[in-house]
N, C-alpha and C positions, 0 to 999 in steps of 0.2 A: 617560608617562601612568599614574594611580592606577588600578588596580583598581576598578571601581565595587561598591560593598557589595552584596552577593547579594539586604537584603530591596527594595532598590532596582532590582532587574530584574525583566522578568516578559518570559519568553518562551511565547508564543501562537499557534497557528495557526489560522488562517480555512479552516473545511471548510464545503463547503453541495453539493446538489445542482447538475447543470449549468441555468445560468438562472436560481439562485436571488437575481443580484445582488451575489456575494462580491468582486468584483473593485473593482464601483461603491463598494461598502461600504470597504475597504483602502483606494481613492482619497480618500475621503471623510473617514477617518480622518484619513491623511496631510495633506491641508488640513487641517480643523478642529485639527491640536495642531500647527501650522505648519512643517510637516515639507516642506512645497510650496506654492509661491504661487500656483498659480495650479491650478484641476480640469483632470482627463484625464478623456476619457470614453472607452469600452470601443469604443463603435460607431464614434467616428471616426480607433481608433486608434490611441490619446492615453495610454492609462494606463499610472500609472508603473511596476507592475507584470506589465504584458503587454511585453516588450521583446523577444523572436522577431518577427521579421518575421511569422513566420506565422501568429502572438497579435493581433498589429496586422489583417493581414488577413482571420482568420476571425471574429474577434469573440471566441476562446475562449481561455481559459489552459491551457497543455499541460506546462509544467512550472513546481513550485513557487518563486515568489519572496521573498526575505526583503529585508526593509529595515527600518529599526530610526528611532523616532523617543521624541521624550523630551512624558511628560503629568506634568505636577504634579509635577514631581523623581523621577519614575520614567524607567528606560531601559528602552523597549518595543522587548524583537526580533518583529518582525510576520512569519507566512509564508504567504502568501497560497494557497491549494494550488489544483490543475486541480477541478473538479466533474464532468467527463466521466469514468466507467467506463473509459475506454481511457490515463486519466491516472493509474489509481486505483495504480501503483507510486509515484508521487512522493509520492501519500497517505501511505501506507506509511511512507516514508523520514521524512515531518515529522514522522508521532506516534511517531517514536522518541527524539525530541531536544524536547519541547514539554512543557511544567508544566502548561498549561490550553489550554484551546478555545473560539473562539465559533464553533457550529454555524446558518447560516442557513438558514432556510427562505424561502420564499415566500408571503405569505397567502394567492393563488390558490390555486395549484397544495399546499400543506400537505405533508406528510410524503413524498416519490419511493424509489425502490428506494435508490437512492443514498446518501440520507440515513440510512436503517435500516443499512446495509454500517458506515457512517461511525461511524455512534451504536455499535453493537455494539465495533466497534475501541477504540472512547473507554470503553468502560466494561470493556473486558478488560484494559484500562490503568487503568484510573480515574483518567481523567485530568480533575480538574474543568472543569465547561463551562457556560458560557454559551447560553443557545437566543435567538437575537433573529428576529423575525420579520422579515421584510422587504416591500416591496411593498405595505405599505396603503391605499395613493393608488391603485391597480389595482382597476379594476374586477372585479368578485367575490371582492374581498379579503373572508374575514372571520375576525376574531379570534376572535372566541369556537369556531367551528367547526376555526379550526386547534388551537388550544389542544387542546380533546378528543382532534382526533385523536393529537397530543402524546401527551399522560396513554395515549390506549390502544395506541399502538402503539411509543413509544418508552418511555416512565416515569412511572409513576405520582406520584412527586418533584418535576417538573416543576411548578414554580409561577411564579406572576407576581409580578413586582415591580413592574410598572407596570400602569396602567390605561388603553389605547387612549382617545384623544378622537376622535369620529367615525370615518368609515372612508369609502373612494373619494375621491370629489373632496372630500369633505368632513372628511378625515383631517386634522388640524393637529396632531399631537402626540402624546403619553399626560402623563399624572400617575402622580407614586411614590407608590406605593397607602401609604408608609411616610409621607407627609405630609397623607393625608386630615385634614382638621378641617370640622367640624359638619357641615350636609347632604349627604348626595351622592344619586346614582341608585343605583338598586338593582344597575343594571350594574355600576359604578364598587366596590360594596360585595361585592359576588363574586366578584371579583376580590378584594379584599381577606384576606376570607373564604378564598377558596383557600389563598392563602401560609398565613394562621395557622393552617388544618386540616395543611398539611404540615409546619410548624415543630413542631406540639403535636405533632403525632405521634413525634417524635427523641424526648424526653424525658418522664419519665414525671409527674414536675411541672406542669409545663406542662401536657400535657394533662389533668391533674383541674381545671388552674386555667381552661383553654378550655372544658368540660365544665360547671364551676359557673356561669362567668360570660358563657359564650358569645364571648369574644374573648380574645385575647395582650395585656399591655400592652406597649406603642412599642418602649419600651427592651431587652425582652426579646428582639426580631425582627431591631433592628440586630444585639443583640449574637449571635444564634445563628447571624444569614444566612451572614457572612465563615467563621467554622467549617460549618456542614453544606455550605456550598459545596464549601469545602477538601476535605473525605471524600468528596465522593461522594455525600452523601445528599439531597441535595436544589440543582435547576436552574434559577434562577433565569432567568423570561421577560421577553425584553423586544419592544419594539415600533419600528416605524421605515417610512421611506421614505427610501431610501439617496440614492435618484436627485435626490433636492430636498433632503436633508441634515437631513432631519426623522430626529430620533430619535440623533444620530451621538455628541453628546455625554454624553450620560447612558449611550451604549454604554460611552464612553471610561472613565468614573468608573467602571462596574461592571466593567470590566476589570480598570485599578487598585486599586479597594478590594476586590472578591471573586476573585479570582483568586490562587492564589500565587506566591512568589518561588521561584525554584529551592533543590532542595535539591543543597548542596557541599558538600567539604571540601579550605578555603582551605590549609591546610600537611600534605595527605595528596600521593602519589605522583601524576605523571601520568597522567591519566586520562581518554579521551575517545574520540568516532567520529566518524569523517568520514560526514557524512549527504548530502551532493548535491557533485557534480565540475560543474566550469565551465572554458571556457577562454577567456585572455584575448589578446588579438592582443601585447602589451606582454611579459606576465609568463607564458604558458605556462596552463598546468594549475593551475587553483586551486582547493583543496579547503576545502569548508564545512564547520567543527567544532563539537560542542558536547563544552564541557569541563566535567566533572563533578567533576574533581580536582587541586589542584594549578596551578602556572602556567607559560605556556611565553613565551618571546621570541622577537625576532627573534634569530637567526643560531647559535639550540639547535640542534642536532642530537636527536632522536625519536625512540624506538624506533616502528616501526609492525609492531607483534605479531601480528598478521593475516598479511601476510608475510614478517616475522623479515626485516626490515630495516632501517637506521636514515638518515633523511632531515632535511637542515639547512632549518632554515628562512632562505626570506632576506623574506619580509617579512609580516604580522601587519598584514590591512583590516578597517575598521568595514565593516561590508555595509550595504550604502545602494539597495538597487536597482541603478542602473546607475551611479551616482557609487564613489569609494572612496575612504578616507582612510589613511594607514599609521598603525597608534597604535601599532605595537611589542611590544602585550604581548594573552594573553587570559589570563585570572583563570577560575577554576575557578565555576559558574553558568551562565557567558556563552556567546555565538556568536558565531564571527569567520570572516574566509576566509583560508587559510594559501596565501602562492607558496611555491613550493623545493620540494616536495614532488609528484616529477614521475612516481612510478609510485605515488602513492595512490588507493584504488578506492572505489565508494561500500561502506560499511561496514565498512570497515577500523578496526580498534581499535588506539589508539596508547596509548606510555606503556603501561601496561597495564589489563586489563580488570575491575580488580575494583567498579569503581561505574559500568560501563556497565549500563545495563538493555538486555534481549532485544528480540528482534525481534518484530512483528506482523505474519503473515502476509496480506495482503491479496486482490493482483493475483496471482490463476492465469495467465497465457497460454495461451487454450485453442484458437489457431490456428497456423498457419507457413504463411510464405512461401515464393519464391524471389526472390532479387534477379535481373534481367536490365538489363543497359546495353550501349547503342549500339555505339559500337567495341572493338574488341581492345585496345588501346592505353589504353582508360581502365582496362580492369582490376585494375591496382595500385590506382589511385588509389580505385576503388568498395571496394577491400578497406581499404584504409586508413582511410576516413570512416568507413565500418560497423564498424573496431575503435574508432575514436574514442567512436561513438554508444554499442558498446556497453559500453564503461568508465561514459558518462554515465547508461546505463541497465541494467544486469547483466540484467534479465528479457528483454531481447532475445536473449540467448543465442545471440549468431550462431556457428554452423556452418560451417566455411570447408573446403568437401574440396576441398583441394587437386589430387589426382590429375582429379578431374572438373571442373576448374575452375566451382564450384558455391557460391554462400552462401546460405544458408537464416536465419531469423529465427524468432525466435516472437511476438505479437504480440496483444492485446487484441481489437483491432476495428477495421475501414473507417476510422472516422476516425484512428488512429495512423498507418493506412498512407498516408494522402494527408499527413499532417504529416511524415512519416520524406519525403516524394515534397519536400516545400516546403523541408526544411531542407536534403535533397541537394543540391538547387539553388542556392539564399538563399547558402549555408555555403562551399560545395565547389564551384559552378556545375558537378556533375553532373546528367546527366538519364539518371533512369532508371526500372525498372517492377518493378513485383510483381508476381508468379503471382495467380490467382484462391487465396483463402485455403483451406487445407485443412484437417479438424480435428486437436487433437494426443487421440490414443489413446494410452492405456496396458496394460500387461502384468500378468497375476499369475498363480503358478501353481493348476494344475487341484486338488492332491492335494500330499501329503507325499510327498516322497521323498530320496533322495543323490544326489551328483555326486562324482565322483570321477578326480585324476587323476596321475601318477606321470610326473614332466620328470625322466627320469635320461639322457637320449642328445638329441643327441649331445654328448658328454662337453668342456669340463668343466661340469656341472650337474647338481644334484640338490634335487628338492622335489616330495615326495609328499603330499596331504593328500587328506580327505573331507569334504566338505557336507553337511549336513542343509539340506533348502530345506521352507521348511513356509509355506501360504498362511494370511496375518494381518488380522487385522482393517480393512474396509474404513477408508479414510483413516489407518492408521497407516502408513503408506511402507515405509522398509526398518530392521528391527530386524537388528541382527549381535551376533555374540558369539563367546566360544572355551571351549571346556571342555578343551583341551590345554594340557597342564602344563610348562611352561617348561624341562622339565631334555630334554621330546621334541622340544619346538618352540622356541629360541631367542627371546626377547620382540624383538630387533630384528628378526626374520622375521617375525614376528607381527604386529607391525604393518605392515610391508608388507603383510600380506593383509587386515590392518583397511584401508586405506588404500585399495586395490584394487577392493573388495568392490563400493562405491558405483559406479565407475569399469566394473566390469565389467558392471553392469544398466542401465546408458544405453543399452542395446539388445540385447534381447531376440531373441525366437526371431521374431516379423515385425517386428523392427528399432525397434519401440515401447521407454521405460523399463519398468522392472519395479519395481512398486511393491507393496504391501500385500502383505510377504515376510518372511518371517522367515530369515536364515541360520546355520546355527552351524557354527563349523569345529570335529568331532570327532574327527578322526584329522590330525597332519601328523607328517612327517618330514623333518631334515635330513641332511647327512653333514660330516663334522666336515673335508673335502678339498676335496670337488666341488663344496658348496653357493657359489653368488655370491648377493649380497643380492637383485639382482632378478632372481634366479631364479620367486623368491615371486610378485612384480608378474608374470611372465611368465607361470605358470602359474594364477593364480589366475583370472582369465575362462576359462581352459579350463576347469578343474573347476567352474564356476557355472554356464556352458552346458551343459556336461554332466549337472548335475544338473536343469537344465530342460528337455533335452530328453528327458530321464526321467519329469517328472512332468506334460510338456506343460502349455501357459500358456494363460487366455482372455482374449480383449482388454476393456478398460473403456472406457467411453465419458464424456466431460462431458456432466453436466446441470446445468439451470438452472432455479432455483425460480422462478415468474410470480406475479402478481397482475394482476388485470385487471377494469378494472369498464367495463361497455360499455351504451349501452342497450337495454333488454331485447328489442324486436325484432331485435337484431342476435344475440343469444345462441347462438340455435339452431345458426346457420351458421357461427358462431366455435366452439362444439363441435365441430362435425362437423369442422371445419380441425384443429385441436389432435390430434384421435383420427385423424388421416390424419396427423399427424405421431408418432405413438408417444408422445403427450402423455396424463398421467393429472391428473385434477384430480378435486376432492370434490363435494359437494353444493353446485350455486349457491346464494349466500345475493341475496335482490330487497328492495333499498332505493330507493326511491322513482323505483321506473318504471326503475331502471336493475340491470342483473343483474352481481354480483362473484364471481370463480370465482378459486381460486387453488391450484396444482400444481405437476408437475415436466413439463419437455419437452426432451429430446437436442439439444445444441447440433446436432448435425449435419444433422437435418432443420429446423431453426429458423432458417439463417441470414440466408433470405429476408422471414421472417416480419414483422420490424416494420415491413419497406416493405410489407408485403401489410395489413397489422393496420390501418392507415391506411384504406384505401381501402376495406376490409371495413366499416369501425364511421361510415364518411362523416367521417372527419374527428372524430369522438364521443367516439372510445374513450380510456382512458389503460392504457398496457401497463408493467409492473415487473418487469425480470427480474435477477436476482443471481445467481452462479455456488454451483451446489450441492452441490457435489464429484462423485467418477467414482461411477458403474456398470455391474455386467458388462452386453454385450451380448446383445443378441437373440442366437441360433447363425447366422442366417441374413447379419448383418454381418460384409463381410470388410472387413479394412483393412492394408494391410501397408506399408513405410516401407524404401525403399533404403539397405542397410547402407553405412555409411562402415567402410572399410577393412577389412580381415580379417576372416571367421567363425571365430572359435576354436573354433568345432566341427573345421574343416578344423585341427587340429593341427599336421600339416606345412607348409604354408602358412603358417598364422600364426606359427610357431615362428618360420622363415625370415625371414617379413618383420618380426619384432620382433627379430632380431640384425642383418638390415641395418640399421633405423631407430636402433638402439645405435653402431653402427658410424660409421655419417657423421655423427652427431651429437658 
């Protein structure tokens, strides 16, 4: 099979709040460029991109799907993504690999926390997107109010390309405000107006020519829309009702024509990242790539640089949803699913890295688990599915102490953990349970100070050094460095304690990470006899704890930013709640009988909160909450976290049991 030409592809991802219809919409796509003959619908189960069982029976998307269908002699890879906050790492993973975006909203419901999370990621990428409305046939749909909210809370760029016809039950369509001739309504005409005030404004032309004459001419607007899309500068709106297929087509075309092609290079080096793992009953383990450079086959062998190993492919699928075809080859642009490749993880860079772009940090996990199941005898088996899940999802970061026969998780939210409960089953036919979730705290130290520590006994070994641990700017993690000079400290030691450093603040002094730290190794010493290489690795958590319990740590806590608009008789007693949770909020702003407040509040008194939000506002209220990075706590918050394995403060102890663990390995 040929390569398909790069301006010929357009890889896309479908992001929207949860409920906003992204699912309906993909389904919908999929029929109309006949990619499916026949609609799936979400509530009965049916769509072709919900295929977990437990996608079919909650009505929700929990992890991202790609299927790939062809519009107008374009090949569209489609990746439908989760809308739920507890999905938001598969988010993550799509807009590393995606050229454009169509962002849905809902015309009721208009701009949710979700969406803002989403929109921010999209444009720290700049990655051009589409905004389509959805849900016009819904009663209390309205365009023009969602629009606004659009321009004010997400971009002021945001303009329309079409112009809604009616709205609720009387919704049948829009018009491309680029095909207006002779009368319209004044509706119809401000919308029009909009686009041109945002196109004149790119250009300085333009807008004297807007300014003298009061409008763009025609030509000018095709031809600017396709570029300021492409940049970034301007978001082209549209309109629809997913659910009746109103609106799906003119989605399609704006896809295709405003949207771009990926950027490759078709005869540069292998180049690319594994963006989501799956497995198949047939083929094993198959990893989803998007290749940025270069081409690979079936039955290459692949450097994967991530971890310096190289894996043969045995076969190269069109990703189709749940169908597959073998085509043999992926061309550098495109996305495909590679078998043979049986220890690739999600993120792993192959070929090498030089035209993969970075990561976007998303999904914090601001809880953990415990996993508990039934009998003695399943035990292998709950640890095996749980290392499965957590290849498919690295942010679960299972914990497996061994000695306590114990697995711990980290975890989003209530609904991950009842999906992680459906797939155990569905997948694995285990049954098992989660602890009540607990929050994840962090570490930093109090004050500047050293750690210090000297492995010369018992012999043979030798490795001296001192730390500098100095408290850093909230949300910068951990900065390291060495002001030791390579002729005192050997650079292959060196980096073992570069290497270490991270390794050794995964648990702190109450067994929390340590984060927002700065370390500098100022003093080391080898001996040119006694030193072994992981002597370095051995000693360096000792002198890190050392140098923290010198400068003693305070714990940090998650928060989370809220927005809330409630009606105003309820306000009084939703304060009083918030300020009984360590909740700070500003001045209520009151919009039309209804009161909007918006602050920060500690995951850890909150977790009750939005079943309680419910029942407080009657049903009334709408709550926004997005993760807001840590803050130190109050003095009077203890929290403290049971250490896995050794305290390297106990020197003897740990020394010992890091040569037996040398030993039997």
């Amino acid at each position: 099979m040929e390569p398909i030409a790069q301006q010929y592809i357009r890889n896309i991802g479908i992001f929207a709040h949860v409920d906003a219809g992204k699912t309906t919409t993909t389904e919908q796509i999929l029929f109309r460029s006949g990619r499916i003959r026949s609609l799936g619908s979400v509530d009965a189960g049916t769509a072709q991109t919900d295929f977990l069982e437990v996608e079919r029976t909650r009505g929700i998307s929990v992890r991202a799907a790609a299927t790939r269908f062809s519009w107008e002699g374009m090949t569209v890879n489609l990746v439908d993504t989760p809308g739920h906050v507890d999905f938001l790492s598969e988010v993550e993973r799509s807009l590393r690999v995606m050229d454009g975006a169509v962002l849905i909203l809902s015309a009721v419901e208009g701009v949710q926390a979700q969406t803002e999370v989403i929109w921010h990621a999209l444009r720290e990428r700049n990655i051009p997107t589409l905004i389509y409305v959805n849900k016009m046939d819904r009663i209390g749909a309205d365009a023009e109010r969602t629009l606004k909210q659009v321009r004010r809370l997400l971009s002021t760029q945001a303009a329309p390309i079409q112009a809604p016809l009616g709205t609720e039950d009387s919704f049948n369509g829009s018009m491309s405000v680029l095909d207006i001739a002779g009368e319209v309504t004044d509706e119809v005409q401000g919308y029009l107006q909009l686009l041109e005030e945002t196109v004149a404004e790119s250009e300085e032309a333009l807008l004297l020519h807007y300014l003298d004459h009061g409008n763009l001419p025609r030509e000018e607007l095709v031809r600017r829309l396709p570029e300021l899309t492409h940049s970034g500068e301007l978001f082209p709106v549209l309109f629809g009702a997913s659910n009746k297929g109103i609106g799906i087509e003119p989605l399609l075309q704006a896809m295709a024509a405003l949207l771009p092609g990926p950027l490759a290079v078709q005869d540069g080096p292998v180049s690319g990242v594994v963006f989501r793992i799956e497995r198949d009953q047939a083929m094993g383990r198959i990893a989803y790539v998007r290749l940025y450079s270069g081409i690979i086959r079936n039955r290459d062998s692949v450097r994967n640089v991530t971890q310096q190993i190289e894996e043969k492919i045995t076969q190269i699928r069109k990703i189709d949803g749940q169908k597959a075809e073998d085509v043999g080859l992926l061309a550098a642009g495109d996305i495909a699913a590679v078998c043979g490749w049986n220890q690739a993880r999600i993120g792993d860079i192959v070929g090498c890295a030089d035209y993969v772009p970075g990561e976007t940090r998303l999904a914090v996990p601001l809880l953990t688990v415990q996993v508990r199941w039934g009998s003695e005898a399943e035990y292998p088996s709950v640890v095996a599915a749980l290392q499965e899940l957590a290849d498919e999802d690295p942010l679960l970061d299972l914990q497996w102490l061994q000695e306590q026969r114990e697995l711990h998780l980290k975890v989003m939210g209530p609904i991950q953990i009842e999906v992680l409960t459906h797939v155990l089953q569905d997948r694995y036919g285990l049954k098992v349970e989660f602890s009540q979730p607990s929050v994840i705290y962090k570490e930093t130290p109090v004050e500047a100070g050293e750690g210090f520590i000297a492995y010369t006994m018992p012999k043979p070994c030798w490795a001296i050094m001192r730390f500098r641990i100095e408290p850093g700017e909230r949300g910068s993690g951990l900065v390291y460095s060495s002001v030791v000079r390579p002729e005192r400290l050997l650079e292959r030691y060196q980096n073992e304690v570069a290497r270490s450093v991270p390794e050794a603040l995964q648990q702190g002094l109450f067994g929390w990470e340590v984060t927002d730290v700065k370390v500098t190794l100022i003093e080391g010493e080898h001996h040119v006899w006694h030193t072994h290489p992981l002597d370095f690795a051995l000693a360096t958590p000792m002198g890190v704890m050392d140098g923290l319990a010198r400068t003693g740590v305070k714990l940090l806590e998650p928060m989370l930013s809220f927005r809330i608009s409630v009606p105003e008789e309820t306000g009084g007693k939703l304060m009083n709640e918030l300020i009984q949770m360590r909740g700070e909020f500003g001045t209520p702003v009151m919009r039309q009988e209804r009161m909007e407040l918006e602050g920060t509040m500690p995951v850890a008194t909150s977790l009750e909160f939005p079943a309680r939000f419910g029942s407080l506002t009657k049903g009334r209220g709408a709550l926004s909450t997005f993760f807001a990075g840590y803050r130190e706590c109050p003095p009077d918050v203890k929290a403290e976290r049971v250490r896995r394995g050794v305290n390297p403060l106990d020197q003897a102890k740990y020394i010992l049991a890091f040569r037996n663990a040398l030993a039997s390995s």
